[in-house]
C-alpha positions as CSV (number, residue, x, y, z in Angstrom):
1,X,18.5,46.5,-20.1
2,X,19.9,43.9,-17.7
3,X,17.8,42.3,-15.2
4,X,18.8,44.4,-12.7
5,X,17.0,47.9,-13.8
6,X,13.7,48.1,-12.7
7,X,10.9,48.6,-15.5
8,X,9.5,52.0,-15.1
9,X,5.3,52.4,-15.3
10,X,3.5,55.8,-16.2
11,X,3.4,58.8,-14.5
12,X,0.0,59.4,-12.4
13,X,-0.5,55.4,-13.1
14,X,-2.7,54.9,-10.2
15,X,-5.3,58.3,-10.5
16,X,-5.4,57.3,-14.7
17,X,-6.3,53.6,-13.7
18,X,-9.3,54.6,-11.4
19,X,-10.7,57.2,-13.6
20,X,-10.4,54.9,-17.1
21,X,-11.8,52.4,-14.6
22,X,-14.7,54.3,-13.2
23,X,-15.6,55.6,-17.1
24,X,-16.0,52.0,-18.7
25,X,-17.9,50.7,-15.4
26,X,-20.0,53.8,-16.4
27,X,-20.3,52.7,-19.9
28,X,-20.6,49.4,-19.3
29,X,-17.3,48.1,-21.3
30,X,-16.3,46.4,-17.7
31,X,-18.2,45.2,-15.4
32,X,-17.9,45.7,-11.4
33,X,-20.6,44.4,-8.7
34,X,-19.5,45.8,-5.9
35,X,-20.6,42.9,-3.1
36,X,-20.9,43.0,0.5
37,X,-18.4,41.2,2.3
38,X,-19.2,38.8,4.7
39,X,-15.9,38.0,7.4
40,X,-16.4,34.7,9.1
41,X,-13.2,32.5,10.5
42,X,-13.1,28.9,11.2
43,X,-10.5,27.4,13.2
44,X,-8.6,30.3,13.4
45,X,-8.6,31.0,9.3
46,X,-10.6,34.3,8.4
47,X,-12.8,34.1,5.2
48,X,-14.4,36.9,3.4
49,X,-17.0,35.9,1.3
50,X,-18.9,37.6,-1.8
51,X,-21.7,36.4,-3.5
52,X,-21.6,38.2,-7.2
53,X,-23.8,37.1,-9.4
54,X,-21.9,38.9,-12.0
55,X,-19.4,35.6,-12.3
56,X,-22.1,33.5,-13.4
57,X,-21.2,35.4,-16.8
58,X,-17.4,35.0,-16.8
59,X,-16.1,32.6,-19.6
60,X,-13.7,29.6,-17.6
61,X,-12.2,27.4,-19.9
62,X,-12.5,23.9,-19.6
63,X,-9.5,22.2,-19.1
64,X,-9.2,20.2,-22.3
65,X,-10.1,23.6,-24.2
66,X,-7.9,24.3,-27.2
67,X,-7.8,27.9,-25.6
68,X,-5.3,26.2,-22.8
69,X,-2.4,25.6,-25.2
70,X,-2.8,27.5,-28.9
71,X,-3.3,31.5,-28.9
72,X,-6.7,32.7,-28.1
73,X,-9.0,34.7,-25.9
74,X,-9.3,38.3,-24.7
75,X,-5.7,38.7,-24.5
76,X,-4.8,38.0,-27.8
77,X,-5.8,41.2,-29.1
78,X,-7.7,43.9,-26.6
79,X,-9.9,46.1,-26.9
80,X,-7.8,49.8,-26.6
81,X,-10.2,51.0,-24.2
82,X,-9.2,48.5,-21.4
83,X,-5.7,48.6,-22.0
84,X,-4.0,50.9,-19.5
85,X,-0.2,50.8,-20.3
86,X,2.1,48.2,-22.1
87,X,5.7,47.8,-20.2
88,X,8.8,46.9,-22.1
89,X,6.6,45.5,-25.0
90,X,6.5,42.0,-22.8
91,X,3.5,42.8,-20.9
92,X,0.0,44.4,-20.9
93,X,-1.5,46.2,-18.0
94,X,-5.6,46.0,-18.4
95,X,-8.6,46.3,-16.9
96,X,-10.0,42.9,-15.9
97,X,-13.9,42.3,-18.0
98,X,-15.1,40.8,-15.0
99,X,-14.6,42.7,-11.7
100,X,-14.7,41.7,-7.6
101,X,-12.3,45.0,-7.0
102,X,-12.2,48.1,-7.7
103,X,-10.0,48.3,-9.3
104,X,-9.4,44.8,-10.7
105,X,-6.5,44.4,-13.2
106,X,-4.7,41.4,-15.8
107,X,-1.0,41.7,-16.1
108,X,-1.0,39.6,-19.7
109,X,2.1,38.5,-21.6
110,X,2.3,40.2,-25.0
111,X,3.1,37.5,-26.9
112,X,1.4,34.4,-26.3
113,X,2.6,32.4,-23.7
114,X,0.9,29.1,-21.4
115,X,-0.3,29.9,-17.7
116,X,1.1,26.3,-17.1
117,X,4.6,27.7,-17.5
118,X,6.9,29.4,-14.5
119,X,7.1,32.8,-13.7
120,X,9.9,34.1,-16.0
121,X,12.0,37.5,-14.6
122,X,10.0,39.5,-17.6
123,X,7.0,38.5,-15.4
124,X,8.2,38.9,-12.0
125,X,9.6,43.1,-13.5
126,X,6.6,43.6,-14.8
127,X,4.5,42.5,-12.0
128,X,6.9,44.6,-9.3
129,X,7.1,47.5,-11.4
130,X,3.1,47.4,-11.0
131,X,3.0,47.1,-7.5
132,X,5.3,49.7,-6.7
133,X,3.4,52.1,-8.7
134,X,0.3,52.2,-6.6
135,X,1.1,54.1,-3.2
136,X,-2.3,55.0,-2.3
137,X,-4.5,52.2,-2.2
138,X,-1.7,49.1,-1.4
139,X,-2.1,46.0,-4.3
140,X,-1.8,41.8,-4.4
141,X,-0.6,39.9,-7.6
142,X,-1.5,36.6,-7.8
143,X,-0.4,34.0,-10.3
144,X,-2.4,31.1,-11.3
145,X,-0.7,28.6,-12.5
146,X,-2.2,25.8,-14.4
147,X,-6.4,24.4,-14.4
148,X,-5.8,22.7,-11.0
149,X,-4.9,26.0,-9.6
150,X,-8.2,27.9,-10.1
151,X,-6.9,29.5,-13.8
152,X,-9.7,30.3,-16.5
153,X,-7.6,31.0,-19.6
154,X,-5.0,29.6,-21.1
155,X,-2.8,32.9,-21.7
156,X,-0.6,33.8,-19.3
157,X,-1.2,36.6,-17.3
158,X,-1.4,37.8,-13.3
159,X,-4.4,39.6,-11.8
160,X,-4.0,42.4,-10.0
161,X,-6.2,44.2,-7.0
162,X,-6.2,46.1,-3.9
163,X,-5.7,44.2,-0.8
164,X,-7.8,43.9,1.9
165,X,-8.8,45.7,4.7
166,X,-7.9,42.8,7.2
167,X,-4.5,41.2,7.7
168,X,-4.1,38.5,4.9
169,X,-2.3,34.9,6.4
170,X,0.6,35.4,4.8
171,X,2.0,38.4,6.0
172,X,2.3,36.8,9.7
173,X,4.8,34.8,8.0
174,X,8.4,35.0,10.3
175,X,10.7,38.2,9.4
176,X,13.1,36.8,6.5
177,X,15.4,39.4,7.9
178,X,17.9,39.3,4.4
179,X,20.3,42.3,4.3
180,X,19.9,42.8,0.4
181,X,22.8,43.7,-1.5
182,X,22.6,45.0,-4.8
183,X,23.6,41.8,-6.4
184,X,21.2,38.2,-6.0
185,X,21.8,36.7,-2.4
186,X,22.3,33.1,-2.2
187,X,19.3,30.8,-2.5
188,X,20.9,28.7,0.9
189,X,19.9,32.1,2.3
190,X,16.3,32.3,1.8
191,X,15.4,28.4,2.2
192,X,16.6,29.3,5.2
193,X,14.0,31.8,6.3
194,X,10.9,30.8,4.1
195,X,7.8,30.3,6.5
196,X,5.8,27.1,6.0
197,X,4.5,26.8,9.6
198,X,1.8,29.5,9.6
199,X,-0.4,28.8,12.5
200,X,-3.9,27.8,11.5
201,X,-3.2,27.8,7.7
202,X,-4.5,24.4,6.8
203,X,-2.2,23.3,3.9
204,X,1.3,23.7,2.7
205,X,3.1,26.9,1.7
206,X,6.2,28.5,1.5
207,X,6.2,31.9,2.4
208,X,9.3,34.6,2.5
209,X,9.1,38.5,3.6
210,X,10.5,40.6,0.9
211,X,12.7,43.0,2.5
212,X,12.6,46.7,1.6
213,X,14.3,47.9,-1.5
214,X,14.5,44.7,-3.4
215,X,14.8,44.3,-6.8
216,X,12.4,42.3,-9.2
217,X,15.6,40.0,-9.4
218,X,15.7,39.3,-6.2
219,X,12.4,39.0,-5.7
220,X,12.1,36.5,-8.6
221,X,14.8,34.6,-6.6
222,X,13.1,34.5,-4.0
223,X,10.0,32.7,-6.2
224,X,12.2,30.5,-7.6
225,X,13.2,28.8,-4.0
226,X,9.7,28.4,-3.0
227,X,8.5,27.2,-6.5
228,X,11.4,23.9,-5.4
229,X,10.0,23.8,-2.0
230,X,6.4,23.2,-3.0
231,X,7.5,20.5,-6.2
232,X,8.6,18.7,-3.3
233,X,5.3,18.9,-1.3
234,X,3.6,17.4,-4.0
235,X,6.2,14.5,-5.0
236,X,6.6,13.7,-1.5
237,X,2.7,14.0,-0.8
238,X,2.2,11.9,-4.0
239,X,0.0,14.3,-5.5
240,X,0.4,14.3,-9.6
241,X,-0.6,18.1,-10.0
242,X,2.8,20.4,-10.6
243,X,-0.3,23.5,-10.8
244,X,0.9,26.0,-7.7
245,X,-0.9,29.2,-6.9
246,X,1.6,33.0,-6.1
247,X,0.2,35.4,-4.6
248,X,2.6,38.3,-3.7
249,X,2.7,42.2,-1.9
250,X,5.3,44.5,-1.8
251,X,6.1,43.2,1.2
252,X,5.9,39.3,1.4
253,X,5.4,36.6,-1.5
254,X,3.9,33.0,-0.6
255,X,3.7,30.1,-3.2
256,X,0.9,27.2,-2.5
257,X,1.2,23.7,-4.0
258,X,-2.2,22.5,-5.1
259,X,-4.0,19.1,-5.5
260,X,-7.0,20.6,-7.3
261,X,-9.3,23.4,-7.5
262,X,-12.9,21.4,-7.3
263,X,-12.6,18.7,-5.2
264,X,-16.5,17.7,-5.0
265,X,-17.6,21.4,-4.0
266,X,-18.5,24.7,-5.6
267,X,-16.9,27.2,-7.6
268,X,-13.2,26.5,-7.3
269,X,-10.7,28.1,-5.1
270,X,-7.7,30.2,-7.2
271,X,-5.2,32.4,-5.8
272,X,-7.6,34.6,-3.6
273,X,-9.8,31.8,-2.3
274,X,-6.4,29.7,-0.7
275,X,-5.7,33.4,0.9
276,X,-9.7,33.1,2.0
277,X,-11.2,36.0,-0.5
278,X,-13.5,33.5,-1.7
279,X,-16.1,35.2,-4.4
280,X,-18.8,32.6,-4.8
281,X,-21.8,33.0,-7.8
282,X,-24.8,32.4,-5.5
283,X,-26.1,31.5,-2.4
284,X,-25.9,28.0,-2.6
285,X,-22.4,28.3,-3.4
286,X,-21.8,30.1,-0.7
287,X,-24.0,27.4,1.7
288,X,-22.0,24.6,0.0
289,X,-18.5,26.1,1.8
290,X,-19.7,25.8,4.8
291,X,-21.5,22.4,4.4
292,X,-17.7,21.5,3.6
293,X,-16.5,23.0,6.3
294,X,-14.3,26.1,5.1
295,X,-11.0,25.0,5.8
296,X,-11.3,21.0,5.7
297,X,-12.4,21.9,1.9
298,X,-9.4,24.2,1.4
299,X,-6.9,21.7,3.0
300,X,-8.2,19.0,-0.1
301,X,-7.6,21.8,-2.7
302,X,-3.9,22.4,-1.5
303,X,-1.5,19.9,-0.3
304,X,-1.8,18.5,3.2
């Protein structure tokens, strides 16, 4: 199979995922608190908070763990009951232990594999073959890349969950406006239309629109250009961190450079909380964001 053909996911994927979610919520084999939201915006950045208590349970590895470079955790060998569908023997799709979302999926590797490393095009066909396949209920990836980037386990693997009900930041990024061809367009081409001037955003990132019908190819290409873009940020900002956070839709895909995911606050940012889904483990958390002032602590977690 070249990297051209796209992977191809189960039938009926999306009503099998909600009813083998809803039946191990049931039996408590997952677990799902399904928290109010809370919108608030500062400075023109809209939040949506959640306090779930729930995530005073989930295991984060510390970043020295041996967990973050040898083969271990819940990945290494699943339960069968939360495993929905294995693609291409590279990847599993399964039901996250802790859940914000309903649903709330991990896109593992197989095979062990570091979440420091890049996104390889096994990932990116994988991951696009996933998001294609739910058509009801619209779904986010987001990639994690490295401790200072909000990850808890060393494994590699995506998460996976519906998006919002509000416009996320980065899909006011500029139209990329690519005619895709079946073949990989020049990188020149989309360094030229990447979006790293979103108004109110408060720290770097390099966002591109993913025209319709792309491949995974091209949409790993399109990774690949803003993966250089935000190296740079953080060599010319001086920051020693290489961790990034992606967060992608069918529709557009944004990589952030990060400096750190605590920076003298609560319950660190990942993926979600640079996008502003920020799930916090109590009130005080939650009292502590705003003590920092929302987007003054997000700008210290990115690059500025």
């Amino acid at each position: 199979m070249n990297e051209e053909d796209e992977l191809h996911v189960p039938s009926q994927l999306e009503d099998i995922t909600f009813k083998q979610f809803d039946d191990l919520v049931q039996q408590n084999k997952i677990f799902y608190e399904d928290a109010p939201s809370e919108l608030t915006a500062q400075n023109g950045f809209t939040f949506e908070f959640r306090i779930v208590d729930m995530l005073k349970n989930k295991p984060i590895l510390a970043r020295d763990a041996p967990g973050r470079s040898t083969a271990s955790g819940p990945f290494i060998d699943p339960n069968p009951e939360e495993a929905i569908c294995t693609l291409e023997n590279t990847h599993r799709l399964m039901f996250n232990k802790f859940c914000i979302y309903r649903p709330m999926l991990v896109l593992p590797t197989v095979r062990y594999e570091l979440q420091t490393d890049d996104l390889t095009i096994q990932d990116m066909r994988a991951t696009w073959a996933v998001l294609k396949a739910y058509k009801r209920m619209p779904m986010m990836a987001v990639y994690n890349c490295g401790v200072d980037a909000g990850s808890s386990q060393g494994h590699k693997h995506l998460q996976v969950f519906p998006l919002p009900a509000h416009e996320l930041w980065p899909a006011r990024a500029k139209d990329s406006a690519i005619a895709q061809e079946d073949g990989d367009v020049s990188p020149s081409v989309y360094t030229g239309k990447v979006d790293s001037s979103i108004p109110s955003v408060p720290f770097q990132h390099f966002v591109l629109r993913i025209p319709p019908h792309s491949t995974a190819a091209q949409v790993h290409q399109m990774y690949g250009v803003l993966l250089l873009l935000s190296r740079d940020a953080q060599e010319s900002a001086g920051v020693l961190s290489r961790d990034y956070n992606v967060a992608m839709t069918d529709s557009w895909i944004v990589v952030i450079p990060r400096t750190t995911a605590v920076n003298g606050g609560p319950f660190g940012a990942n993926a979600a909380g640079m996008l502003g889904l920020v799930s916090v483990r109590d009130q005080q958390e939650r009292d502590k964001w705003a003590e920092l002032g929302y987007t003054a602590y997000l700008r210290r977690l990115g690059v500025a």
